[in-house]
C-alpha distance (Angstrom), angle and dihedral (degrees) to the residues before:
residue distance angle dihedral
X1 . . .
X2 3.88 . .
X3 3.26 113.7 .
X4 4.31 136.6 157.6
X5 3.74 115.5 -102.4
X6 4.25 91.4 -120.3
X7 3.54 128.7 153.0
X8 3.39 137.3 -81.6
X9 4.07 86.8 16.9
X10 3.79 134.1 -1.3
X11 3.99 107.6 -85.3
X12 3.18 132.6 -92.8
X13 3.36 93.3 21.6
X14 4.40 103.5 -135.2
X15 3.73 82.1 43.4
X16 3.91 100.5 -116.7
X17 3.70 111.4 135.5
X18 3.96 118.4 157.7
X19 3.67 131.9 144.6
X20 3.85 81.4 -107.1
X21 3.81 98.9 66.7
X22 3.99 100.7 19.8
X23 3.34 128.9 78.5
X24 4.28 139.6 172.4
X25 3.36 125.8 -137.2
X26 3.49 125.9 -153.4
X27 4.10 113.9 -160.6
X28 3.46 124.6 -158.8
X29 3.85 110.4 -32.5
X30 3.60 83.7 166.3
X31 4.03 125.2 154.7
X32 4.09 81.6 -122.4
X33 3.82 87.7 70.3
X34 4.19 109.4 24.8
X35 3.86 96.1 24.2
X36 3.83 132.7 92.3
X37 3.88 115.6 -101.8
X38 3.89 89.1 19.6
X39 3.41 139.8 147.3
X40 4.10 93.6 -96.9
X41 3.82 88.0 43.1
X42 3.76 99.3 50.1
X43 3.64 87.7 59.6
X44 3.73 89.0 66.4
X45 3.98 95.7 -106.0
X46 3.81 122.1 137.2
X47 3.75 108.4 -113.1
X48 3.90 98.8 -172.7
X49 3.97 84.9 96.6
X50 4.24 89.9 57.6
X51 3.49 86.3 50.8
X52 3.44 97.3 57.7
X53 3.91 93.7 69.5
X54 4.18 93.5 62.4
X55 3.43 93.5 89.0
X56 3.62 100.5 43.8
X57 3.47 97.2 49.4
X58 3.77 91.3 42.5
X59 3.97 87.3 60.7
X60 4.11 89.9 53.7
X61 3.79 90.9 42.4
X62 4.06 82.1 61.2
X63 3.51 101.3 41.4
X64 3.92 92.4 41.9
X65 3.67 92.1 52.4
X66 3.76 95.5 41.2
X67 4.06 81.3 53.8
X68 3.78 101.3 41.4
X69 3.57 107.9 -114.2
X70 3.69 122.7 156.1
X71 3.87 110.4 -104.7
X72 3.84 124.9 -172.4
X73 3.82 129.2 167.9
X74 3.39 130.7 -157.6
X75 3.82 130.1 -139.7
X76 4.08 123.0 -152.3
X77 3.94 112.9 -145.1
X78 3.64 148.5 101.8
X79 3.81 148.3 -125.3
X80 3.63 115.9 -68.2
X81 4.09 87.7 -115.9
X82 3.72 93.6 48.7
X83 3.47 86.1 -122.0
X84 4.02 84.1 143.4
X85 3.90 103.1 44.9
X86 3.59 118.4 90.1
X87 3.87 122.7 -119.5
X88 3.68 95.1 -113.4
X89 3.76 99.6 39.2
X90 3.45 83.9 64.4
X91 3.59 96.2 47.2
X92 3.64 87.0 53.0
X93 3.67 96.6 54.6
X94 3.79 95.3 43.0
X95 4.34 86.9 62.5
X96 3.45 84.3 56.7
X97 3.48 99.3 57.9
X98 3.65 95.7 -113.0
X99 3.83 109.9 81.8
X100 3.60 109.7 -177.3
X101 3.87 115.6 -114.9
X102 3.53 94.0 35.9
X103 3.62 129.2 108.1
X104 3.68 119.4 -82.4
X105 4.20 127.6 159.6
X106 3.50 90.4 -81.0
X107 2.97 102.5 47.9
X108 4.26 133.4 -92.7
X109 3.77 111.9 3.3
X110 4.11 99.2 -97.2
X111 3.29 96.4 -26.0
X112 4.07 118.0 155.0
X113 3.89 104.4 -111.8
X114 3.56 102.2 30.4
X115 3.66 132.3 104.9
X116 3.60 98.8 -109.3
X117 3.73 99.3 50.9
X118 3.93 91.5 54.9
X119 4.08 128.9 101.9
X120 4.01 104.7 -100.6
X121 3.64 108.7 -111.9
X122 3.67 99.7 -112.1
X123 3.62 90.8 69.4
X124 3.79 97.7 25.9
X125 4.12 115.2 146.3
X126 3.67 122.3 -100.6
X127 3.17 131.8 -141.5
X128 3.87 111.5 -58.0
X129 3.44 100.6 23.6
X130 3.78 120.5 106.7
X131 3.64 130.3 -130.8
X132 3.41 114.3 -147.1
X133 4.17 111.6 -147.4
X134 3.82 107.2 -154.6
X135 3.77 131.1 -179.8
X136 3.91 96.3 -152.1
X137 3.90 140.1 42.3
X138 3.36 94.8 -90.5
X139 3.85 127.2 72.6
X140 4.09 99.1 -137.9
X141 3.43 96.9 54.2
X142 3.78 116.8 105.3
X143 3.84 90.9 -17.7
X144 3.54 133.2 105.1
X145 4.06 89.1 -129.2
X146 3.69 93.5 118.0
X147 4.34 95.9 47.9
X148 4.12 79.5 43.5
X149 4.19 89.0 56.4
X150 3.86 91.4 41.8
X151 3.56 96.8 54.1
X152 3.39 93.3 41.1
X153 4.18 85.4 53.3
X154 3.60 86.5 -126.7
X155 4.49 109.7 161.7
X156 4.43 91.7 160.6
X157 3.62 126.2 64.1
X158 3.84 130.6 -179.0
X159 3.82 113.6 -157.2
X160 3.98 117.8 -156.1
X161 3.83 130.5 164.4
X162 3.90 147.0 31.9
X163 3.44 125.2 37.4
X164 3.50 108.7 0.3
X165 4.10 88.7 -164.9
X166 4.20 93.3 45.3
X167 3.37 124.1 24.2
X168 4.10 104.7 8.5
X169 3.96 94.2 57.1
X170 3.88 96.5 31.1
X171 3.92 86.3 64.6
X172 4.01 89.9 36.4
X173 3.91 84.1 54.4
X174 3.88 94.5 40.7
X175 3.75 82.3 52.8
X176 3.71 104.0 46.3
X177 4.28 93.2 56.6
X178 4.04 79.8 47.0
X179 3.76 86.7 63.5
X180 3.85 97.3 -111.1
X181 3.84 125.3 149.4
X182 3.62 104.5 -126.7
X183 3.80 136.3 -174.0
X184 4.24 125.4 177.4
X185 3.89 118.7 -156.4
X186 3.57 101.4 -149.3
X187 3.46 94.2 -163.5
X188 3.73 82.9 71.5
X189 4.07 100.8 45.6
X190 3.62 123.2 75.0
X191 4.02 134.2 -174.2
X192 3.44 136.0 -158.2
X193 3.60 92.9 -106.3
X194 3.91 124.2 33.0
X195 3.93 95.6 -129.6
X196 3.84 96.9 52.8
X197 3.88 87.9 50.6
X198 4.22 86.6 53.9
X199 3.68 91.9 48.9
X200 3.51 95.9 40.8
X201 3.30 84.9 55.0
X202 3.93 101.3 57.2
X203 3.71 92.3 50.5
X204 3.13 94.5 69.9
X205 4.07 88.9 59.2
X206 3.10 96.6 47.2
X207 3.83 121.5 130.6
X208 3.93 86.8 6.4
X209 3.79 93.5 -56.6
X210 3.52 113.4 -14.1
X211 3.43 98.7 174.8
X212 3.74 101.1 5.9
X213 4.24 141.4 -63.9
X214 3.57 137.8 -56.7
X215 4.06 133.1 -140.7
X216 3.90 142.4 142.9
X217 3.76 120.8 -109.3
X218 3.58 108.5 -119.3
X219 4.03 88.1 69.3
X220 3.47 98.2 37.3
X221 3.64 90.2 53.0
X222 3.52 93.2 52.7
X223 3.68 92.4 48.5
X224 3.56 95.4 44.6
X225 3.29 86.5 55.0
X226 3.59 101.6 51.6
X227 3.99 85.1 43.7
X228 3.84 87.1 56.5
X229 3.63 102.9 46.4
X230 3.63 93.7 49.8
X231 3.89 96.0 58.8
């Protein structure tokens, strides 16, 4: 068994970890959530703690690519008529002084097409890896993400990127009753406020892995590494 040395259990669990079954997903690195004048921002929230996670995540982007592992990223937005977004989702953005649809300084609030809802170029895709457009906070709902895993014979994820309290561990969750292995590097996940990141966090570990395990990247690239080489 090889497995990384995470917390509250050794991950994955049966200790079979390949680029063929093991995947990372990256969720929402969007300029809506890390960028100036974005959604996050215009809700009066300090972003300087989203940005923090570019570099990180940029470092496992290059090490998972130079190993082969199966990277997608995920994109929150909706159709330019808001034919997608729910009355009182909308509502509920509007009292928070961003109402999604309107017009921010990037463009329409999350809104597919505009500035604001894209990837940031540091972290953009490359060629080959999917970007899955979703209309809610997690990443399985109304996407194809989980036939796109299944084909792919994918069983582990690892979950990076924005917010750790929202979107991040809404798709862990949605993941973990769909029977996937999952690990978050919190080193690599941000929220909009420090404490709901930290408790966020210690969900996941609860009753020795509720919902999956936790690490930071720089050992779990290293191990991964060591993992992969030795197959």
């Amino acid at each position: 068994m090889k497995t990384i040395n995470s917390f509250p259990y050794p991950w994955p669990y049966d200790g079979d970890i390949s680029p063929k079954n093991t995947a990372l997903i990256v969720i929402d690195m969007q300029h809506d959530f890390c960028g100036e004048g974005g959604f996050l921002e215009s809700m009066g929230y300090d972003i300087s703690e989203a940005k923090k996670v570019i570099n990180p995540i940029k470092k496992l982007l290059e090490e998972l690519r130079t190993l082969n592992y199966p990277i997608i990223h995920t994109r929150e937005g909706h159709q330019p008529d808001l034919s997608d977004l729910p009355e009182n989702k909308r509502w509920r953005t509007a009292r928070n002084g961003a109402e999604i649809g309107s017009l921010g300084s990037l463009g329409r609030i999350l809104i597919r097409g505009e500035k604001g809802w894209d990837i940031i170029p540091e972290l953009y895709p490359i060629e080959g890896e999917p970007i899955i457009d979703k209309p809610g906070k997690g990443a399985f709902f109304a996407t194809d993400l989980d036939q796109i895993l299944k084909l792919k014979g994918i069983k582990n994820l690892i979950f990076v990127g924005l917010t750790t309290d929202v979107c991040v561990t809404m798709s862990l969750r949605e993941a973990n009753d769909r029977g996937y292995e999952c690990i978050l590097l919190e080193d690599c996940c941000a929220a909009s406020e420090i404490e709901n990141h930290k408790n966020a966090i210690k969900n996941i570990s609860l009753q020795n892995g509720i919902f999956g395990t936790i690490y930071n990247s720089v050992d779990f690239i290293k191990e991964l590494k060591e993992i992969t080489n030795e197959n």
